[in-house]
C-alpha positions as CSV (number, residue, x, y, z in Angstrom):
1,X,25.8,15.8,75.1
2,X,28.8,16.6,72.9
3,X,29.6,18.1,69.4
4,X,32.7,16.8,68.2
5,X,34.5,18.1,64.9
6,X,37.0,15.9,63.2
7,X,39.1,17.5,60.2
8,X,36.4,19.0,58.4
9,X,36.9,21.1,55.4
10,X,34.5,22.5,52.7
11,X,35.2,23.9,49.2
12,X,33.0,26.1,46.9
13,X,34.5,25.0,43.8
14,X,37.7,25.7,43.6
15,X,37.4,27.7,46.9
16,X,37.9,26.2,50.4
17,X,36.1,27.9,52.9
18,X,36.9,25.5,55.7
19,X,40.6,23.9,56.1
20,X,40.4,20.7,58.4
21,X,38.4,22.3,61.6
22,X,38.7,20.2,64.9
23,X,37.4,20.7,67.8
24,X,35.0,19.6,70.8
25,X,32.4,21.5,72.6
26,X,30.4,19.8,75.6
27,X,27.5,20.6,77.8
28,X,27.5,24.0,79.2
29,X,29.2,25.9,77.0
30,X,28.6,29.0,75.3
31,X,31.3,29.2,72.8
32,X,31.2,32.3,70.3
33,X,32.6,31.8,67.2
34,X,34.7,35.3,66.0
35,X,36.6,36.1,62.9
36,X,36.3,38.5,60.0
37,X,34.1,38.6,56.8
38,X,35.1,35.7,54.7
39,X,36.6,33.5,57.2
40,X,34.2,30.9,57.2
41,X,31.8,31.2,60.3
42,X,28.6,31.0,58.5
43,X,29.6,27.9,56.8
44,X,30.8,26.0,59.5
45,X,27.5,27.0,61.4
46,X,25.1,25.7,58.5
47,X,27.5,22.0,58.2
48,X,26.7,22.0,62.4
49,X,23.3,22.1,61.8
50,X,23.0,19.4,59.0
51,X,22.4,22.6,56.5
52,X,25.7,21.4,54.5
53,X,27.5,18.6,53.8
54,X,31.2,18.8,54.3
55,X,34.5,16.6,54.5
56,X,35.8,15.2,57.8
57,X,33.5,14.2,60.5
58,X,31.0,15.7,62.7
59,X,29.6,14.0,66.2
60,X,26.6,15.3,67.7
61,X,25.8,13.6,70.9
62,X,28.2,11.2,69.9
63,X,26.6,9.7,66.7
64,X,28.0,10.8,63.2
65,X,25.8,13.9,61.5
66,X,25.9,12.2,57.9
67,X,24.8,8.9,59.1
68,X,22.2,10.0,61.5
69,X,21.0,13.6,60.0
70,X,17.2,13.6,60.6
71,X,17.1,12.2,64.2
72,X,20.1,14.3,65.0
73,X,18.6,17.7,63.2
74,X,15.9,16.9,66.2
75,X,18.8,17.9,68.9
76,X,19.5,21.1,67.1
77,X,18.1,24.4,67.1
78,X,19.6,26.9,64.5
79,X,18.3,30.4,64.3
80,X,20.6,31.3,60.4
81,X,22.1,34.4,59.9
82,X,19.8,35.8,57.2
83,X,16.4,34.5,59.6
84,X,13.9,33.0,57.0
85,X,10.6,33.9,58.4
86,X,6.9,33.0,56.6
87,X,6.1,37.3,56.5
88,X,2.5,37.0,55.8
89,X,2.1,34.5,58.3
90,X,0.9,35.6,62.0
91,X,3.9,35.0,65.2
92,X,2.0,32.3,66.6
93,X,0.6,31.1,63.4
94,X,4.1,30.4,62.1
95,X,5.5,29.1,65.4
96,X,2.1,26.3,65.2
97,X,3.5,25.5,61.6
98,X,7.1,24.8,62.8
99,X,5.8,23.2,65.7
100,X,3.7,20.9,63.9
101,X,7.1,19.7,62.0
102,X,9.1,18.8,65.2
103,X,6.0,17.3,66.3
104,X,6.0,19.7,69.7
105,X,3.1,20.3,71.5
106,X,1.3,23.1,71.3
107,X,2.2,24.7,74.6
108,X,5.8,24.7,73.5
109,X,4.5,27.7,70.8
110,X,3.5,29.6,74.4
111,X,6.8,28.9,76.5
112,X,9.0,30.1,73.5
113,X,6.4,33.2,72.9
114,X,7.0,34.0,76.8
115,X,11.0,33.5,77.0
116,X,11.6,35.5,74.0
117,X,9.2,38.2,75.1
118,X,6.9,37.9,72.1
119,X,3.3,37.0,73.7
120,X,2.4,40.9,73.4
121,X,3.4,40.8,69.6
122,X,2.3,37.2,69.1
123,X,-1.1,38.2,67.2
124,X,0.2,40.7,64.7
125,X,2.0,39.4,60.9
126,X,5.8,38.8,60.8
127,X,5.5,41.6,57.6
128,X,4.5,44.3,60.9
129,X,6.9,43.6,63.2
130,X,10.4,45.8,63.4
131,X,13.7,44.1,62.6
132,X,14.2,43.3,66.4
133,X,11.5,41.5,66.7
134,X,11.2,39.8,63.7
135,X,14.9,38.4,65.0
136,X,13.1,36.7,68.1
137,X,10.3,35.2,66.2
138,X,13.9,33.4,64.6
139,X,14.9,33.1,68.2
140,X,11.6,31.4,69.3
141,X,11.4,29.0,66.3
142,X,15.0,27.7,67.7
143,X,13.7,27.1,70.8
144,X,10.4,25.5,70.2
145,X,11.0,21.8,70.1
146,X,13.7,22.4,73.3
147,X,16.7,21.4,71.4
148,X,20.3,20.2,73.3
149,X,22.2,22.0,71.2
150,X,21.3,26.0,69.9
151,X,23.5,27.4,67.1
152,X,23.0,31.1,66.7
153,X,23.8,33.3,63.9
154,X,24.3,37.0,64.6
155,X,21.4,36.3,66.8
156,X,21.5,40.1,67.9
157,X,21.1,41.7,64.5
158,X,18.6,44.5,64.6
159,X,18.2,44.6,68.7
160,X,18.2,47.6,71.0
161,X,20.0,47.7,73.8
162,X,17.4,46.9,76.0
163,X,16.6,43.4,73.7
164,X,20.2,42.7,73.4
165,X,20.3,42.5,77.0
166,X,17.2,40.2,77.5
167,X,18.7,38.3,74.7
168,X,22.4,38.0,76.2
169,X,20.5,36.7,79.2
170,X,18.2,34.3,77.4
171,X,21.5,32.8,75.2
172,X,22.9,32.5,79.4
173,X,20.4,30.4,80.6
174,X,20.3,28.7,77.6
175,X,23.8,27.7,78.1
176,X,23.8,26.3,81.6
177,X,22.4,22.8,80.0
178,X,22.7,23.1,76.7
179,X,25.7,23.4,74.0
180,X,25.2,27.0,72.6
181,X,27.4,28.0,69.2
182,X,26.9,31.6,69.0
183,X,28.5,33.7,66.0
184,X,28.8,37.3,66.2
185,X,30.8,40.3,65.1
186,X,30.2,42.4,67.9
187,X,33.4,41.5,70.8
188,X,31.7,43.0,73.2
189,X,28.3,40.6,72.4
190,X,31.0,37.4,72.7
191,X,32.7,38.7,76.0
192,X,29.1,39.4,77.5
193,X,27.7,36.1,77.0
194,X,30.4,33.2,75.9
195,X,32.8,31.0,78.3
196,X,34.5,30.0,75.6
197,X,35.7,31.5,72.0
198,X,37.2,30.2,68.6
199,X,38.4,32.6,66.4
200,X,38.4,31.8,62.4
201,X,40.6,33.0,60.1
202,X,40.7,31.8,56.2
203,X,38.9,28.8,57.2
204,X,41.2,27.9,60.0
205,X,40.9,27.7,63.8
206,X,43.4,30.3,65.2
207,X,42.7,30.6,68.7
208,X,40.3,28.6,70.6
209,X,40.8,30.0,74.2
210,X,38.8,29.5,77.6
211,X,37.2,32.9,78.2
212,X,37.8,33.5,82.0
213,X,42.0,32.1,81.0
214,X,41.7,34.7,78.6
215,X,40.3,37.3,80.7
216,X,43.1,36.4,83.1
217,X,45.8,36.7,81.1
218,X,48.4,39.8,80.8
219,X,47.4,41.1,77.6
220,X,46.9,45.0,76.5
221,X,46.9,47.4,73.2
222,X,48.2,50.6,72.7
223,X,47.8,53.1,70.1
224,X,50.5,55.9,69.2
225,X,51.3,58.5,67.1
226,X,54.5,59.9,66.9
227,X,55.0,63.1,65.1
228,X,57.8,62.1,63.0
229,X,58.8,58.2,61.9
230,X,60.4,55.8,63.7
231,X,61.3,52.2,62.4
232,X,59.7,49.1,63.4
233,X,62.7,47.6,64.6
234,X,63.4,50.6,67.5
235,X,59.8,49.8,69.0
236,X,60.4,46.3,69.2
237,X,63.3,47.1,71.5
238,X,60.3,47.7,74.2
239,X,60.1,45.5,77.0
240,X,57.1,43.3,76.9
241,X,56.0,43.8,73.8
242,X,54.6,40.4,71.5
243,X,52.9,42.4,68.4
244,X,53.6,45.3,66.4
245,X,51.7,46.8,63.4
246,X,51.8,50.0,61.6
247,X,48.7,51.8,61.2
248,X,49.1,54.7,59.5
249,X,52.9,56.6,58.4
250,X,53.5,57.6,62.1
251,X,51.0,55.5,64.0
252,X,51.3,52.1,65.8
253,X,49.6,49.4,67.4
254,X,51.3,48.0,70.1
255,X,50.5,44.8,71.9
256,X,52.2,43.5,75.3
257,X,51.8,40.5,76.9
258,X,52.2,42.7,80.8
259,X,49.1,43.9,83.1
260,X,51.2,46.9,83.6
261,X,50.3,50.2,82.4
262,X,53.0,50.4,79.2
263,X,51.8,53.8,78.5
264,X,54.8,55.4,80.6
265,X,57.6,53.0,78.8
266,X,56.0,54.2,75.7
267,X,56.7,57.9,76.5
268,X,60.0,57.0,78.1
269,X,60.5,55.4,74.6
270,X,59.6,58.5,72.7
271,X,62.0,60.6,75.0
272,X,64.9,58.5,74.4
273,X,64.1,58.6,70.4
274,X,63.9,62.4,70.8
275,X,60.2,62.1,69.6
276,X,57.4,63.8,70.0
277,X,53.7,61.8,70.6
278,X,50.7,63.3,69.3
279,X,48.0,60.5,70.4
280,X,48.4,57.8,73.2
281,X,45.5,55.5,73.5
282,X,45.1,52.1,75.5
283,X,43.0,49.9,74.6
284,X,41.0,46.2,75.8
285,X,43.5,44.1,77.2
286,X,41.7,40.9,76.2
287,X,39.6,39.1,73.5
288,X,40.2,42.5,71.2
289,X,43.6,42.4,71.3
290,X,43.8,38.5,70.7
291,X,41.2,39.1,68.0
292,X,43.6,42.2,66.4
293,X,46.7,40.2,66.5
294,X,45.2,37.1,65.2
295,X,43.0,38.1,62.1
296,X,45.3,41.1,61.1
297,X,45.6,41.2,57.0
C-alpha cells in the first residue's frame, strides 16, 4: 500500500498551482499537509483522489491513477474541504445511497455511524444537524466502503473540542493500517495527530520532515521588542541564531537552531546595545517555527 507522486504540476490557465510535487507516502502514515492560503493543498488533495487531472505521475498502490482511475478511486476515501452533503436527505439515508455506489454492504452504513459517533443523530435530515456534525456525516461517507488510503480536508472544520478530540483519535487509528493525507491549518491539529508533515508553499514542497525528527530537533522562536531600533545585522551577531524577521519598527522574530533558553543572550544582547526591551516572548520550538520560517512572505 503506497502513494507515490512523480513531478506533478497543475496550472489554472496561466496559473500553476502545483510546480513538480514528488514524494512517497506508505502504510502507516499520517502525513499532514501544512502551508498557507494559496499554496496549493486543496489542489494536490483533489488530483490524490482522482478529483483532477494533473501533469506528472501519480501511483496508488503501485498502479498509475490516470490509467487505473475507477478501480483505484475504490482504495480511496476523500472527505473535501467544502463537504458536499445531500441536506434533505436523512444520515443514514444518505450513507445507504453512497453505500449503494461502492457497492458496500449495508452494515458498513452501521460501523461508520458507530466510529464517527453518529448512530444517536443517524435518523434526523443533514439540513438539522450543526456544522460539527454535518462534518462527520463527511467523515462517515469516507469511511464506508473501508478505503486503504483516507485523504482529509480540514476534516476538523466546525468541531468542539470534545469532537476534535474523538476525531484526532479516530484519524489515529485510522492511520495505524492505512495511508491517511490530512490537510489542516490548525498546527496544533497536525502535531496532535500526524507522524509525518509536508509543508506547501506556492505550489512547492518546502519541507517534508519526520514528526518525532522534528520534535527532536533544537529549534525555538523568540519574540522581542526593543524600545528603540536596532539593525538587522547586530542581531544576527547572536549565537545560534538561523532566522531573523522584522515584525513590526522595533520588534523581531528570532529563530535558533539551540534547545537552550536564548532568552538570557537576548537580554545580554540588549544590555550590550544599551537597549531597553519592552516584550520578550518564547515561543513553540518545533513544527511552528519550521512552518514561520518556511512560508514567511
Amino acid at each position: 500500500m503506497s502513494i507515490q507522486v512523480e513531478n506533478l504540476s497543475k496550472f489554472y490557465g496561466a496559473h500553476q498551482a502545483l510546480k513538480s510535487i514528488s514524494f512517497q507516502v506508505e502504510k502507516g502514515t499520517i502525513l499532514g499537509i501544512l502551508g498557507p492560503n494559496g499554496a496549493g493543498k486543496s489542489t494536490l488533495l483533489k488530483i490524490l483522489s482522482g478529483y483532477l487531472s494533473g501533469e506528472g505521475k501519480v501511483f496508488v498502490c503501485g498502479e498509475e491513477l490516470k490509467a487505473n482511475s475507477l478501480g483505484l478511486k475504490n482504495k480511496i476515501g476523500y472527505l473535501p474541504e467544502h463537504n458536499p452533503l445531500y441536506k434533505e436527505m436523512f444520515v443514514r439515508e444518505y450513507l445507504f445511497f453512497i453505500g449503494n455506489l461502492h457497492r458496500t454492504a449495508k452494515q458498513q452504513v452501521e460501523k461508520a455511524l458507530q466510529k464517527v459517533g453518529l448512530l444517536p443523530e443517524s435518523n434526523k435530515k443533514i439540513k438539522e444537524l450543526s456544522k460539527g456534525y454535518q462534518q462527520r456525516v463527511g467523515l462517515a461517507a469516507a469511511i464506508l466502503h473501508d478505503p486503504e488510503i483516507l485523504i482529509l480536508d480540514e476534516p476538523t472544520t466546525g468541531l468542539d473540542p470534545n469532537q476534535l478530540v474523538e476525531i484526532r483519535n479516530l484519524i489515529g487509528e485510522w492511520g495505524k493500517d492505512k495511508i491517511v493525507l490530512f490537510s489542516s491549518h490548525i498546527l496544533q491539529e497536525v502535531e496532535a495527530v500526524c507522524n509525518r508533515v509536508l509543508i506547501v508553499r506556492e505550489g512547492q514542497v518546502v519541507a517534508d520532515e519526520n514528526m518525532e525528527t522534528l520534535n527532536n530537533k533544537q529549534r525555538q522562536i523568540i519574540e522581542v521588542c526593543f524600545e528603540g531600533l536596532v539593525k538587522e545585522e547586530s542581531l544576527k551577531t547572536l549565537e545560534g541564531l538561523s532566522n531573523v524577521k522584522n515584525t513590526g519598527a522595533t520588534a523581531w522574530e528570532l529563530t535558533f537552531d539551540t534547545s537552550a533558553d536564548m532568552r538570557s543572550k537576548v537580554f545580554d544582547f540588549a544590555n550590550e546595545q544599551g537597549l531597553k526591551i519592552v516584550k520578550l516572548d518564547a515561543k513553540s520550538k518545533h513544527l511552528e517555527a519550521l512552518f514561520a520560517e518556511l512560508t514567511a512572505s
